[in-house]
C-alpha positions as CSV (number, residue, x, y, z in Angstrom):
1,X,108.8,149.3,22.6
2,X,109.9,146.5,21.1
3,X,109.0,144.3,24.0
4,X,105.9,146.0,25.0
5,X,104.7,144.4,21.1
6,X,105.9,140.8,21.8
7,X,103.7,141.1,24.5
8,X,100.8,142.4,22.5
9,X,101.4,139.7,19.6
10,X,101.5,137.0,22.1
11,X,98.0,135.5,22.6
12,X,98.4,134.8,26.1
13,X,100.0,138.1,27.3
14,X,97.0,139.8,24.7
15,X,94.7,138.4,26.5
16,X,95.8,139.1,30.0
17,X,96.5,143.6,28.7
18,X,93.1,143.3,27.4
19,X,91.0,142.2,30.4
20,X,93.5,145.1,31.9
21,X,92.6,147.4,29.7
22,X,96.3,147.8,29.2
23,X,95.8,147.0,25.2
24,X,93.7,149.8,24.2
25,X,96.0,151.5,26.4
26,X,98.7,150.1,24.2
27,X,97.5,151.1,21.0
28,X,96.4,154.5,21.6
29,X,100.5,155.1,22.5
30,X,101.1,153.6,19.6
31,X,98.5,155.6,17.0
32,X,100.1,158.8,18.7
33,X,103.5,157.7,17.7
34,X,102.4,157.6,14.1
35,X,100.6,160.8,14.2
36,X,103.1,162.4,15.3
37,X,106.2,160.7,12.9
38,X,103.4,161.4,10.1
39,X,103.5,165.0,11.0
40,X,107.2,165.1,11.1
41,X,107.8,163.2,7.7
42,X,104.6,165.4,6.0
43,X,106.9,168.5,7.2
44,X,110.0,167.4,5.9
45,X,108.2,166.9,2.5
46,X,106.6,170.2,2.7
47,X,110.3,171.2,2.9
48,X,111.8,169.4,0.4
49,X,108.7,170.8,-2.4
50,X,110.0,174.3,-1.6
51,X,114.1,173.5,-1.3
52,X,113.6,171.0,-4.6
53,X,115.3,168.2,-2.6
54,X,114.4,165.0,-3.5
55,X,111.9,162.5,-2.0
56,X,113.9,159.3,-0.9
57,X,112.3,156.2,-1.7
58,X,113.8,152.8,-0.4
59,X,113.1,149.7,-1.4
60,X,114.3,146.7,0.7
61,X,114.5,143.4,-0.6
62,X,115.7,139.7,0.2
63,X,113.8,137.9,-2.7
64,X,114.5,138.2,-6.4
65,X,111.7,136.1,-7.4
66,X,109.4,138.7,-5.8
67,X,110.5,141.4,-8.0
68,X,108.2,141.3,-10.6
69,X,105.3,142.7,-8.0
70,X,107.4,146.0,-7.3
71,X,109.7,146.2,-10.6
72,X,107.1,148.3,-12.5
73,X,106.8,150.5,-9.9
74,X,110.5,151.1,-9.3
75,X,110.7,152.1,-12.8
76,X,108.4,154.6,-12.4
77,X,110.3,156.0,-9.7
78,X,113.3,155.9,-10.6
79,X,112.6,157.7,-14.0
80,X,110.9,160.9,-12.2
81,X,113.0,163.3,-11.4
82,X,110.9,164.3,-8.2
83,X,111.9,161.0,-6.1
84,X,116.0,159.5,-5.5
85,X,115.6,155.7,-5.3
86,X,117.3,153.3,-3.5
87,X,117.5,149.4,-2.7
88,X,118.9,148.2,0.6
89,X,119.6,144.5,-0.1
90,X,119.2,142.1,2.9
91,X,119.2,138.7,4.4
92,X,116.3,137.5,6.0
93,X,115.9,135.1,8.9
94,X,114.4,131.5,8.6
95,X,112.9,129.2,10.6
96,X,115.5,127.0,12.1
97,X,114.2,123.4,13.8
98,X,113.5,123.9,17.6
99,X,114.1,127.5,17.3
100,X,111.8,128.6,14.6
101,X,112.8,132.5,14.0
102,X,114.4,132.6,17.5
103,X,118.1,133.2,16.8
104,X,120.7,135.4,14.7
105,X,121.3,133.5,11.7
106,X,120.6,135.6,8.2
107,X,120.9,134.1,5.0
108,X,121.4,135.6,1.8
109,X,119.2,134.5,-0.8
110,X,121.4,136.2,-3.5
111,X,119.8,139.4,-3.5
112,X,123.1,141.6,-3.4
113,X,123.9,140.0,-6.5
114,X,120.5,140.5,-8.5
115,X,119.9,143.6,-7.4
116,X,124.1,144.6,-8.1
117,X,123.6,146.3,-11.4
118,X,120.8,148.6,-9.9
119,X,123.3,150.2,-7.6
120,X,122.0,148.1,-4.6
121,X,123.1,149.1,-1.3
122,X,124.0,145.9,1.0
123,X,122.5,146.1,4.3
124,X,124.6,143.3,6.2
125,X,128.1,142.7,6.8
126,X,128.6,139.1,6.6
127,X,132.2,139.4,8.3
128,X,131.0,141.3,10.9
129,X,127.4,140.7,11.2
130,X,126.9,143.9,11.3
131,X,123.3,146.0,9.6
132,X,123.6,149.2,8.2
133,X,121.1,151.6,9.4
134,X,117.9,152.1,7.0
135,X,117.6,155.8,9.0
136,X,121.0,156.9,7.9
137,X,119.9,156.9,4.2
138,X,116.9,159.7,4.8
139,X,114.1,157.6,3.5
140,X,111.1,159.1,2.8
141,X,109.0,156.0,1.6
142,X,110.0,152.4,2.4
143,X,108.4,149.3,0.3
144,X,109.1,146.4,2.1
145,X,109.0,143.0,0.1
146,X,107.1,140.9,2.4
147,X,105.2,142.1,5.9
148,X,107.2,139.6,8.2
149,X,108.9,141.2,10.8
150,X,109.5,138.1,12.7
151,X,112.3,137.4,9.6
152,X,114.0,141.3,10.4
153,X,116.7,142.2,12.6
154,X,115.2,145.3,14.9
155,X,116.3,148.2,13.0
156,X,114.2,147.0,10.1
157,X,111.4,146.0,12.1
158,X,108.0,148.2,10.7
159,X,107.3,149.5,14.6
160,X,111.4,151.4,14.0
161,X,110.9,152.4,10.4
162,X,107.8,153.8,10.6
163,X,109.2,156.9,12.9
164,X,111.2,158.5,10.2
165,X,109.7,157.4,6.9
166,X,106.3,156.4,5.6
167,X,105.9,152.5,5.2
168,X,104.2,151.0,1.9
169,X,103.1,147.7,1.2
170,X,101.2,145.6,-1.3
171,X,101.3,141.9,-1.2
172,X,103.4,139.7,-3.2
173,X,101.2,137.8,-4.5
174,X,97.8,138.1,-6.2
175,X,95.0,137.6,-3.7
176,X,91.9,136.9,-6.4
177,X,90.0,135.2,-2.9
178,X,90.0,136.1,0.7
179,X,91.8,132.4,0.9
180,X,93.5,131.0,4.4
181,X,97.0,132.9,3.4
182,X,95.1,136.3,4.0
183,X,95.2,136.2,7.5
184,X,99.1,134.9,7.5
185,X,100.1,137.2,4.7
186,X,98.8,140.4,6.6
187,X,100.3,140.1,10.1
188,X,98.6,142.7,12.8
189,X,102.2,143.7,14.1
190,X,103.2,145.1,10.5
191,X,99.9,146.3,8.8
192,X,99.3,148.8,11.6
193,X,102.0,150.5,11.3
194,X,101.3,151.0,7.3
195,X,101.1,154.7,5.9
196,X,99.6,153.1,2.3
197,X,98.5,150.0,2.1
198,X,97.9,149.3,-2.1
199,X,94.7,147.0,-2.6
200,X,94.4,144.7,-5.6
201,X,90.3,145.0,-5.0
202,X,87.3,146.1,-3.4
203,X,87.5,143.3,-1.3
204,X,91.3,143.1,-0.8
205,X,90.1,147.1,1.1
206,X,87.8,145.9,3.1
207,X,89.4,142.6,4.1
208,X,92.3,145.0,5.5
209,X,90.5,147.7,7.4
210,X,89.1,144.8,9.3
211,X,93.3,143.3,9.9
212,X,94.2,146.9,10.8
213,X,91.4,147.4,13.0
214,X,92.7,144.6,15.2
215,X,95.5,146.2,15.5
216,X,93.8,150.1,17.0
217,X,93.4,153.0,15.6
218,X,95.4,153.7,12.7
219,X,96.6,156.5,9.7
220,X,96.9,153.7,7.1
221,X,95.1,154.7,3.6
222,X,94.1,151.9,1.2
223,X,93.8,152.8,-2.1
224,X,92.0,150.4,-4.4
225,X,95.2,150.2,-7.7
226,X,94.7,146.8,-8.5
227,X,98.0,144.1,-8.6
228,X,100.9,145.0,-10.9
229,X,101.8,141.0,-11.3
230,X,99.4,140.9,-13.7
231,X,100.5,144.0,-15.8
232,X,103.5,142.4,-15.8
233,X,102.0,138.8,-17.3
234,X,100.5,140.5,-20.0
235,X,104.0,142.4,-20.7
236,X,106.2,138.7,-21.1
237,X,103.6,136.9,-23.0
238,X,105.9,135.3,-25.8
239,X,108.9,135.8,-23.9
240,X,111.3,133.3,-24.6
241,X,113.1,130.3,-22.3
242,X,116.6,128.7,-22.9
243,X,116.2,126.1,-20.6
244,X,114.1,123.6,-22.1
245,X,116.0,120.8,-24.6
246,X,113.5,120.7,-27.3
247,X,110.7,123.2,-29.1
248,X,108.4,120.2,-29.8
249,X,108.3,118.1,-26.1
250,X,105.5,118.5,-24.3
251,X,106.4,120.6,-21.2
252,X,105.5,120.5,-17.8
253,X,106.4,122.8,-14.8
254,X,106.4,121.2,-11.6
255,X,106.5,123.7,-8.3
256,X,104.9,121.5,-5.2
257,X,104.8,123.4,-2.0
258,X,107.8,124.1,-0.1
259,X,106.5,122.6,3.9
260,X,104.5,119.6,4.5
261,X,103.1,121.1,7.8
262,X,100.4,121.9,6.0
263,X,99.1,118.4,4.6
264,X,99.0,120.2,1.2
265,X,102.5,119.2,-0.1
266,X,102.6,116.5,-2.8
267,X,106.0,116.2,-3.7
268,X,106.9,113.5,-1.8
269,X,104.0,111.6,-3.0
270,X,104.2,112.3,-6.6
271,X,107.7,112.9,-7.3
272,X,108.8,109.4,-8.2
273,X,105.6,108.6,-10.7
274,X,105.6,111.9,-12.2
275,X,109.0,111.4,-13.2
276,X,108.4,107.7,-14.4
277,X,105.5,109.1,-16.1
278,X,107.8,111.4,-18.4
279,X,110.6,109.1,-18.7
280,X,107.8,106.2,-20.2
281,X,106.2,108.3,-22.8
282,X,109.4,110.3,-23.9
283,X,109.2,113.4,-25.8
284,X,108.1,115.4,-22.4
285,X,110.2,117.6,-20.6
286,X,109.9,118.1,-17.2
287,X,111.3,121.2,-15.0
288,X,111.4,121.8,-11.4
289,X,111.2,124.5,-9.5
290,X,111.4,124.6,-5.8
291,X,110.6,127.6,-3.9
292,X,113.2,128.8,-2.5
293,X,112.8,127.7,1.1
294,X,112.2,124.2,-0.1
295,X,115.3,122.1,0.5
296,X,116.4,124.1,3.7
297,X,112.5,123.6,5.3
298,X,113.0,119.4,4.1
299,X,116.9,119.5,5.6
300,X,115.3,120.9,9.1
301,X,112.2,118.6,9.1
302,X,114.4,115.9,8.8
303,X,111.9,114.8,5.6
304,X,115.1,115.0,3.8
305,X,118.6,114.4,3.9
306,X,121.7,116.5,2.5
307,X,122.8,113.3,0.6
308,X,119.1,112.6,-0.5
309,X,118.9,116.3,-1.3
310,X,122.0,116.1,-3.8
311,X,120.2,112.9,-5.2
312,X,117.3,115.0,-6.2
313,X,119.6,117.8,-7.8
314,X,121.9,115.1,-10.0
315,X,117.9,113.8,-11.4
316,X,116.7,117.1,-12.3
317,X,120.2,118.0,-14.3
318,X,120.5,115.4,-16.5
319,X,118.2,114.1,-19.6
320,X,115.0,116.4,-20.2
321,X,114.9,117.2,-16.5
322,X,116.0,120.4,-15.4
323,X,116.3,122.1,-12.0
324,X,115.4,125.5,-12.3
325,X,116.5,128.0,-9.9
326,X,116.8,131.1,-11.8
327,X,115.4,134.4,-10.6
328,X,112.7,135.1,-13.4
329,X,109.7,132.5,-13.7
330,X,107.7,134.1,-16.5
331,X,109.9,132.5,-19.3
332,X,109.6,129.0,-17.6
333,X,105.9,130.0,-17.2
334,X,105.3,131.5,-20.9
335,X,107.0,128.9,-22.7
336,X,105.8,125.6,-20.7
337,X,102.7,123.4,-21.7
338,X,100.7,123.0,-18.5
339,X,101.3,123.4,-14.4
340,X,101.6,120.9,-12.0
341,X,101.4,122.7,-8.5
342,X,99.6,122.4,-5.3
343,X,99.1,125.4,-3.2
344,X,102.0,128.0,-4.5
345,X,101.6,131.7,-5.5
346,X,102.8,130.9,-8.9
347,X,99.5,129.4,-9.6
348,X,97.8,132.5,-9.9
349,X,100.4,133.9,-12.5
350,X,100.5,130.9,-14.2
351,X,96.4,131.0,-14.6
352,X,96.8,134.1,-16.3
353,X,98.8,133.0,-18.8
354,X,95.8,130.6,-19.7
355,X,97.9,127.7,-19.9
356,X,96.2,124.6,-18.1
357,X,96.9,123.6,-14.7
358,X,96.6,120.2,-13.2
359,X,96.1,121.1,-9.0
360,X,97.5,118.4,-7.1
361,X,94.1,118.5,-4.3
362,X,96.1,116.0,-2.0
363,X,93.2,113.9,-1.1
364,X,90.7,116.3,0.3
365,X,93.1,119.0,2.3
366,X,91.0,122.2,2.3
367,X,92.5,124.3,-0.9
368,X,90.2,127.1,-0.6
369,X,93.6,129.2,-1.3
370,X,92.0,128.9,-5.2
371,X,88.3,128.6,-5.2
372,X,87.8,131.6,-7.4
373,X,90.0,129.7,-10.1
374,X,88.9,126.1,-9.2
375,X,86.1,125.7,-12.3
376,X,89.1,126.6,-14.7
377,X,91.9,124.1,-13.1
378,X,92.0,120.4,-13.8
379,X,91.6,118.8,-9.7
380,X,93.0,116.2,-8.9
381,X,93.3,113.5,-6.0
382,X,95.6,111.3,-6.9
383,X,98.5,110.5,-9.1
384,X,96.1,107.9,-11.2
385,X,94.1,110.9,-12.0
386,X,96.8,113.7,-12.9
387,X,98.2,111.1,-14.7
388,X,94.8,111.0,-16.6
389,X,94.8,114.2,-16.9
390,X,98.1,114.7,-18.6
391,X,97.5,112.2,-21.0
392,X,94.5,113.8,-21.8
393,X,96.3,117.5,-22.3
394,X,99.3,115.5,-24.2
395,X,96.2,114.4,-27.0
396,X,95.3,118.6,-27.3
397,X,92.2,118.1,-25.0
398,X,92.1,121.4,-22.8
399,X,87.9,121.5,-21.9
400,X,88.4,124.1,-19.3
401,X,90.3,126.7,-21.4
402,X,87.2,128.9,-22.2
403,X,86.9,129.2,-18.8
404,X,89.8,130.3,-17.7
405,X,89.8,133.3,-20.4
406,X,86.7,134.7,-19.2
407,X,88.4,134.3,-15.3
408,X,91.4,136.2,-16.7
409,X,89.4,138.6,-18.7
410,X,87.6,139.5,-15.1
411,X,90.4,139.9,-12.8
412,X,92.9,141.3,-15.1
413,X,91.1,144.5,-15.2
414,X,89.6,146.7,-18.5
415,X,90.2,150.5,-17.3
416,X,93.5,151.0,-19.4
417,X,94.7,152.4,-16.0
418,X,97.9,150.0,-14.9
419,X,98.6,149.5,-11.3
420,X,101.9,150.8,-11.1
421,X,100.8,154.3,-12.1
422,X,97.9,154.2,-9.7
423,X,100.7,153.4,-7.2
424,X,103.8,155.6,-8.1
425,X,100.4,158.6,-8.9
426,X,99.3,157.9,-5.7
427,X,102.5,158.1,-3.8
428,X,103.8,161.2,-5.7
429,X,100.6,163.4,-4.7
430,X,101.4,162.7,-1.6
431,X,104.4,163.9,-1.4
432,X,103.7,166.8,-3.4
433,X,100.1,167.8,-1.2
């Protein structure tokens, strides 16, 4: 099976099954397979009402800094009597040069630690390279961090789960635009194979039936719940950060994007005036965060050097630089002055907060990924005009801040109704119908 949908991802061999009429064939194989593992699991929970078992929910994750898109809902869980809750922590796979996600190699990215004092079950042997077996811990429900399967070994690939436990996913990261990630972030291969698919919007819902329509016929449901990131904003606002030297520096936040592939990265361009720009005026702090793919991505591109890379960690741990790392961003993001990014997830949290952001444009790459936020961000094409810019936020002159209110006030939501409980509510009448 496995094979049969490398074949069926591959645009050549597509092709070549459709003109056959092999693909429809294909998919209709592969719709029965999820009727019929729906019918076994809605069985089993039929069961399990009358018996009193509980419903198994497994969560499996590689990335702390996602956490704050499924925490809320966890919580929910795991205090309902109804459901036992579980995370399987895991490694993932990254793209290696020459090889990209074709080899063996799984990398922690410390999520058996994070997740430790949750009770976290570790899903590889590092001595042995050996994966435990999602199947032999029941689950009912499986949230999966991220949709990648290309990053999975096979027994946690979604086409293998999805025969013994229905598969749930929102993204991790607030989609207020059908931007260019949409179609990355919502790969064919996984989304079909979906039981619940958990919509920030109306057109989040419809932008998906058209993905999983690609894919055949399907038994995915898509509930419209809205994005529990930003239930979670307005829960930190004031929370505090240690990090930072001083209570009266300016403060900036720097996260430029992790690949240059893209033509959207600035942080080889801006890194060396940004940091003159602090050091000259004084009194401004200035923390980095690199995502967390960052330095391994620059090491395999050859952009960067391990000796170059060490150079960059001894300048952003000494004076008021700092090299931040840590799991949580909200302090960082609650108690710092003003953005400076270029495309990143982040930014959308970070508009929320309606602190300013200066968007590094990177002379004219397409950055449709934030058009919905673009009349609220300060745009900017060069370092002569971010430099501008921050002098200009440095003096208390924020035009743009009105704006971004009213953009918050619009996306956040007004029904009282948080998206976690739409989610965990949604989830639990299933498994009680």
């Amino acid at each position: 099976m496995n094979l049969i949908r490398r074949l069926v991802q591959n645009p050549y061999t597509r092709e070549v099954l459709h003109r056959t009429g092999l693909l429809t064939r294909i998919q209709q194989k592969d719709y029965e397979r999820l009727l019929e593992a729906k019918h076994d699991i809605d069985s089993r929970l039929a069961k399990k009402k009358q018996t009193g078992e509980p419903v198994n929910v497994l969560f499996v994750c590689h990335r702390p800094q996602l956490w704050p898109t499924l925490k809320g809902v966890y919580d929910l869980f795991k205090a309902d009597p109804l459901f036992r809750v579980q995370i399987l922590a895991v490694p993932q796979r990254n793209k290696i040069k020459g090889r990209n996600y074709r080899h063996n190699h799984f990398e922690s990215e410390g999520a058996e630690a994070f997740w430790k004092d949750e009770g976290c079950i570790e899903g590889y042997n590092y001595e042995t390279g050996e994966w435990l077996d999602p199947r032999t811990l029941h689950p009912d429900y499986v949230f999966f961090q991220q949709p990648y399967n290309v990053a999975r070994p096979d027994c946690l690939l979604s086409s293998e789960v999805s025969c013994y436990a229905k598969l749930l996913y929102l993204t991790y990261y607030v989609m207020v635009d059908l931007d260019p990630r949409a179609e990355e972030c919502t790969p064919v291969d996984f989304m079909k194979d979906l039981s619940f698919y958990f919509a920030q919007n109306e057109a989040d819902r419809v932008f998906v039936e058209g993905r999983l329509a690609k894919g055949g016929p399907n038994v995915c449901q898509i509930p419209v719940t809205g994005h529990p990131r930003l239930e979670h904003i307005r829960d930190h606002i004031g929370e505090s950060c240690d990090l930072w030297h001083h209570t009266d520096s300016f403060k900036i936040l720097w996260t430029p994007r992790w690949t240059t592939n893209e033509g959207a990265c600035h942080f080889f361009t801006y890194r060396q005036p940004l940091t003159a720009y602090c050091r000259e005026h004084g009194n401004i702090e200035l923390m980095f965060r690199p995502h967390p793919q960052a330095f391994k991505e620059w090491r395999s591109t050859g952009e960067m050097t391990e000796e170059e890379e060490r150079l960059v960690r001894d300048e952003f741990n000494q004076g008021d630089f700092q090299l931040d790392e840590s799991r949580n961003f909200y302090p960082q993001m609650f108690t710092s002055d003003v953005l400076v990014s270029d495309p990143s997830s982040m930014i959308i949290d970070y508009f929320f907060t309606g602190k300013p952001i200066v968007y590094c444009a990177n002379h004219g790459v397409n950055d449709s990924i934030v058009d919905v936020l673009r009349p609220g961000m300060y745009w900017v094409n060069s370092w002569e005009e971010a430099e501008h810019t921050l002098d200009e936020l440095r003096a208390g002159r924020d035009p743009l801040k009105d704006i971004r209110a009213e953009c918050a006030r619009q996306y956040q939501g007004q029904d009282g109704i948080r998206s976690s409980q739409k989610i965990y509510e949604t989830i639990r009448a299933d498994a009680l119908k």
